[in-house]
VOSE-27166 format. One record per residue (C-alpha): residue in one letter; residue number from 1; z, x, y. Coordinates in steps of 0.5 Angstrom, whole numbers. Example, Ala and Ser with C-alpha at 12.3 -4.5 7.8 and 13.67 -1.06 7.14 Angstrom:
BEGIN
<rec code="A" pos="1" w="16" u="25" v="-9"/>
<rec code="S" pos="2" w="14" u="27" v="-2"/>
REM end
This chain:
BEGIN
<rec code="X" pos="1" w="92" u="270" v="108"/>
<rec code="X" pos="2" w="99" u="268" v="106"/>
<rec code="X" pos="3" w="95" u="260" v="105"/>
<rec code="X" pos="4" w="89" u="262" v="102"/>
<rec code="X" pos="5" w="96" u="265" v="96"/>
<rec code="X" pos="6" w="99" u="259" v="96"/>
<rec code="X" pos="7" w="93" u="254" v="94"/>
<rec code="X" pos="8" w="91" u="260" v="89"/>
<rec code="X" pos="9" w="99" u="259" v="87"/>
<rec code="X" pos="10" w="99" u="252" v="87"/>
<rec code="X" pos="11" w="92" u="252" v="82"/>
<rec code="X" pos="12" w="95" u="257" v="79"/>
<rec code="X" pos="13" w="101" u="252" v="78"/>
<rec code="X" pos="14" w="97" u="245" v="76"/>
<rec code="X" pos="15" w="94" u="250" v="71"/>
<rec code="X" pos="16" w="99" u="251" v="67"/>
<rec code="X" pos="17" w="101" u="245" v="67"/>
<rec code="X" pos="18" w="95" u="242" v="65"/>
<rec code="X" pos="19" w="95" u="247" v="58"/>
<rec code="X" pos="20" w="103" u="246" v="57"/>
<rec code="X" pos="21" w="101" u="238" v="56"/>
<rec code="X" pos="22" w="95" u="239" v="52"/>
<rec code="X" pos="23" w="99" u="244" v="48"/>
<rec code="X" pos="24" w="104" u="239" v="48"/>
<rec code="X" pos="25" w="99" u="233" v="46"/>
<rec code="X" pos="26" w="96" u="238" v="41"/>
<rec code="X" pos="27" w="103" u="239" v="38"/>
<rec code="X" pos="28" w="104" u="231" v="38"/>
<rec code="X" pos="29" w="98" u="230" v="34"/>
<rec code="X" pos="30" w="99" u="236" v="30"/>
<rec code="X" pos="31" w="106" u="233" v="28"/>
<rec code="X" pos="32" w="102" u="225" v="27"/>
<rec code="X" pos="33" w="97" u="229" v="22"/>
<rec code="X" pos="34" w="101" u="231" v="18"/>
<rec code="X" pos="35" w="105" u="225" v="18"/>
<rec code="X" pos="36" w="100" u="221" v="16"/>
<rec code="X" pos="37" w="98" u="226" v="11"/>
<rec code="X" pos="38" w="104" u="226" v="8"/>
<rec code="X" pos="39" w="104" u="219" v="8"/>
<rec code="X" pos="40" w="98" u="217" v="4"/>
<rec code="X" pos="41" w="99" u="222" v="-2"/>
<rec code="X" pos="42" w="107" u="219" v="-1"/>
<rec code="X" pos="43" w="105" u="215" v="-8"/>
<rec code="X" pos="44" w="112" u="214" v="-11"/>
<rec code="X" pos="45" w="113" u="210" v="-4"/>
<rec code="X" pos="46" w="107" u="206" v="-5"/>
<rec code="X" pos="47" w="109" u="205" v="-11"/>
<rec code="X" pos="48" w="116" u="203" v="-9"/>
<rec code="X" pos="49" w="113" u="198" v="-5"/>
<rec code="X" pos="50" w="107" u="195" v="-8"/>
<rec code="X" pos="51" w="109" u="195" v="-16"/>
<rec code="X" pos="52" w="104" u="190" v="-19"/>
<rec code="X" pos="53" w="98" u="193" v="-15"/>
<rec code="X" pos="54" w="101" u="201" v="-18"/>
<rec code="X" pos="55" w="102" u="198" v="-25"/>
<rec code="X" pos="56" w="95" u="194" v="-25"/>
<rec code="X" pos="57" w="91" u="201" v="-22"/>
<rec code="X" pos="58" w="93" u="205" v="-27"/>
<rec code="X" pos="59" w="93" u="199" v="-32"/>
<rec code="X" pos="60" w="85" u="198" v="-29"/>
<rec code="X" pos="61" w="84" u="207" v="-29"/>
<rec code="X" pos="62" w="87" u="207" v="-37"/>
<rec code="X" pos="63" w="83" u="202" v="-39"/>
<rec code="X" pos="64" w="76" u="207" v="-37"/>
<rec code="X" pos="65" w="79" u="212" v="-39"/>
<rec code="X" pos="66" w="79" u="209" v="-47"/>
<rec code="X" pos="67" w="73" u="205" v="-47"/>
<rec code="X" pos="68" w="76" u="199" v="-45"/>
<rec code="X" pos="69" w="69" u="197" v="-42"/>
<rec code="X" pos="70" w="65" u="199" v="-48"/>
<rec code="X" pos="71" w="69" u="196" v="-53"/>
<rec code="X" pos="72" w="69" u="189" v="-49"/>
<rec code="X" pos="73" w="60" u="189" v="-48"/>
<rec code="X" pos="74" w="61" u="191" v="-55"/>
<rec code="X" pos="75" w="65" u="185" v="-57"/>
<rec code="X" pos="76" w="61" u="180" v="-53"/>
<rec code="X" pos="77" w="56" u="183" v="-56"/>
<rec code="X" pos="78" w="59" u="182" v="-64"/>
<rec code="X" pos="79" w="61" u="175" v="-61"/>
<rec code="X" pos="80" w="55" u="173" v="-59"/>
<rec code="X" pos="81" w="49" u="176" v="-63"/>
<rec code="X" pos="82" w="54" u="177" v="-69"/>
<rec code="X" pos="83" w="57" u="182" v="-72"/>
<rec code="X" pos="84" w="52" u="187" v="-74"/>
<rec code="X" pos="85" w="50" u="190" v="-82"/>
<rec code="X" pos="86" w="55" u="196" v="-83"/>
<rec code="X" pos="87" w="51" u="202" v="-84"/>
<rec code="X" pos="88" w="49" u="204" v="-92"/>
<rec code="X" pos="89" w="51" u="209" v="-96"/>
<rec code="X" pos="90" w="47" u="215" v="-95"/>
<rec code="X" pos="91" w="43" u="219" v="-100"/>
<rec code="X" pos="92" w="45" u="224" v="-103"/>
<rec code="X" pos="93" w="41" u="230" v="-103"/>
<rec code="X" pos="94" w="39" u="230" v="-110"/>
<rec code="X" pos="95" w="37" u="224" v="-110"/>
<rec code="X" pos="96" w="33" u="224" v="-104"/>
<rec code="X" pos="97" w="30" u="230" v="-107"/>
<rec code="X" pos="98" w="28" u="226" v="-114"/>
<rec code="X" pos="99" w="25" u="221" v="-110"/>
<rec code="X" pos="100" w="20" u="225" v="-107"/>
<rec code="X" pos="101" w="18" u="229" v="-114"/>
<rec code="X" pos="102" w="17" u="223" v="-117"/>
<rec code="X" pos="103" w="11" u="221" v="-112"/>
<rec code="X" pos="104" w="8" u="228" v="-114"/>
<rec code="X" pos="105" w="7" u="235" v="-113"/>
<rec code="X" pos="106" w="3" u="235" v="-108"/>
<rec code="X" pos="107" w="6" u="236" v="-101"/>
<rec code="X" pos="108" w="0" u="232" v="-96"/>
<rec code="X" pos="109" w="-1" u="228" v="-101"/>
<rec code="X" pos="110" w="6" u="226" v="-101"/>
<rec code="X" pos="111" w="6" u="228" v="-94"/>
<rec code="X" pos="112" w="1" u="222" v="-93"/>
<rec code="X" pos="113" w="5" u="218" v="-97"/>
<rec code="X" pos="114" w="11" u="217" v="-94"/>
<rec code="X" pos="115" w="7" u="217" v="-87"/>
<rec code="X" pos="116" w="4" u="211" v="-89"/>
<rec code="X" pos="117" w="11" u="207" v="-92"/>
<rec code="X" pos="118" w="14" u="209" v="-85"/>
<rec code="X" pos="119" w="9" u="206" v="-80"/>
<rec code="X" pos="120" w="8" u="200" v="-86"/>
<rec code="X" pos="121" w="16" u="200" v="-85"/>
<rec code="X" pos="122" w="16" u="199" v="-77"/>
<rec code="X" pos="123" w="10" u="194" v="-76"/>
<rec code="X" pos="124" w="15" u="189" v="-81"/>
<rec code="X" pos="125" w="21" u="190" v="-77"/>
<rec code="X" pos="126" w="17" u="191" v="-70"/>
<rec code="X" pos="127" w="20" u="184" v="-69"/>
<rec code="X" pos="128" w="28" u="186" v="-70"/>
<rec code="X" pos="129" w="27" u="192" v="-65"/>
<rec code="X" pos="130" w="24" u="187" v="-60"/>
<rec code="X" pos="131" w="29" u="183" v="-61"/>
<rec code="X" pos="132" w="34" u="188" v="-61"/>
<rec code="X" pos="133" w="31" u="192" v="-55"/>
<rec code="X" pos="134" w="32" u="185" v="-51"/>
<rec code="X" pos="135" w="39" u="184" v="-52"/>
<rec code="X" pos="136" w="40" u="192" v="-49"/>
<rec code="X" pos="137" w="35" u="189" v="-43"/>
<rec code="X" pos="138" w="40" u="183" v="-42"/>
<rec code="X" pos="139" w="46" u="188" v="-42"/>
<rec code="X" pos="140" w="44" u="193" v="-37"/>
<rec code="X" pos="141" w="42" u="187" v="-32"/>
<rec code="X" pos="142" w="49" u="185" v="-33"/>
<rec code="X" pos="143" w="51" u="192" v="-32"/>
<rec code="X" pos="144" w="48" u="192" v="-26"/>
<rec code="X" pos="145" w="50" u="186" v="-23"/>
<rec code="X" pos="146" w="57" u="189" v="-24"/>
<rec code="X" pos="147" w="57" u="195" v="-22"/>
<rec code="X" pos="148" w="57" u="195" v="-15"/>
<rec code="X" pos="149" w="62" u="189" v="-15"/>
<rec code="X" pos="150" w="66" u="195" v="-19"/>
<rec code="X" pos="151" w="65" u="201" v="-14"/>
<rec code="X" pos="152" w="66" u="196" v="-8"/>
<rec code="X" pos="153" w="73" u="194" v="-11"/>
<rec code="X" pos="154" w="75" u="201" v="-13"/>
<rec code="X" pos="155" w="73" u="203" v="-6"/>
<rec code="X" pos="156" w="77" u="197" v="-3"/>
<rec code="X" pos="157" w="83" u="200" v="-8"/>
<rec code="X" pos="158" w="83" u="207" v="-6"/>
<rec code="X" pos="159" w="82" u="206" v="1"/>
<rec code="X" pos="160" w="88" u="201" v="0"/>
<rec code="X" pos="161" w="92" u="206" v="-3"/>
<rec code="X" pos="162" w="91" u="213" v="1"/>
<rec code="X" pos="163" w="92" u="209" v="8"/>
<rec code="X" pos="164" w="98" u="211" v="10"/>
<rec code="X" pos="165" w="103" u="205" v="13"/>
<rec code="X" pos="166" w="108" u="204" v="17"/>
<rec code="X" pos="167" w="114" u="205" v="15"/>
<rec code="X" pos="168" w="112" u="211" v="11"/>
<rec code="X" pos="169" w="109" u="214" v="17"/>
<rec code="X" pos="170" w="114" u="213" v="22"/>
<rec code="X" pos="171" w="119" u="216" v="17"/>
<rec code="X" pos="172" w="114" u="223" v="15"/>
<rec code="X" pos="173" w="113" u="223" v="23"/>
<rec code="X" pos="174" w="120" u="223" v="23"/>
<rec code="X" pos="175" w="122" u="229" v="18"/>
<rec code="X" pos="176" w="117" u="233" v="21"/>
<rec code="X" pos="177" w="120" u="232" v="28"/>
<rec code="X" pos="178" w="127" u="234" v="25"/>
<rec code="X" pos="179" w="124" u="239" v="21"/>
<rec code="X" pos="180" w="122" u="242" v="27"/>
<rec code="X" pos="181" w="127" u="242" v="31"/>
REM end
């Protein structure tokens, strides 16, 4: 009897030190976890190491932020098609309303009037909108070429910067094992 306790003592035993390793190892990784948290949002770090990449990320993020993108297309667009028209003075009320009683007082006629000079307007500049819509299709397909270069490289560049490295790590795993001591 006495041996059949002993076993049961020693599996007993070899038990619980089995938890307090895992509960050890656990510690362990908890205190690396945070570390490496800690570590990858560390931006004044990074930013100490690595000024030319922190300058250029927020050079390359202000830019998006105030059109950069478009007002460049829109240069290279003026510079390659020219610059275009600015646009007219607008029509006054009154004399929009004076044009329209001079073509009469009868309003489908008058309807009907302006109907025709629309579509007779658009059949003339048929071939400008075509050239326009040609411009606009050879931009999207530029875009498009551009775009998953851009999110490739915006990916590379936020993975580089939440990574945490070693000197950064090893110091936060460092203050967290001091803090808990």
């Amino acid at each position: 009897m006495g041996e059949g306790t002993e076993s049961a003592r020693a599996e007993v035993l070899a038990a619980r030190a089995e938890v307090l390793a895992a509960r050890g190892r656990l510690d362990e990784e908890l205190v690396r976890l945070e570390a490496s948290a800690r570590a990858a949002v560390d931006v004044k770090a990074k930013v100490k190491r690595n000024p030319v990449k922190a300058a250029g990320a927020a050079a390359g993020a202000g830019f998006v932020l105030v059109g950069g993108p478009k007002r460049v297309l829109r240069g290279a667009r003026n510079a390659i098609f020219g610059k275009p028209d600015p646009l007219p003075k607008s029509m006054l009320p009154r004399e929009i309303d004076a044009s329209l009683r001079k073509l009469g007082g009868d309003g489908a006629r008058v309807r009907g009037t302006i109907e025709r000079d629309f579509a007779r307007y658009l059949d003339e500049k048929a071939p400008e909108r075509k050239q326009r819509d040609l411009v606009g299709i050879i931009g999207g397909l530029l875009l498009t070429a551009g775009r998953p270069l851009a999110v490739r490289y915006g990916k590379q560049l936020a993975a580089d910067m939440l990574r945490p490295d070693g000197p950064s790590f090893q110091e936060q795993i460092d203050k967290i094992r001091n803090k808990r001591a």
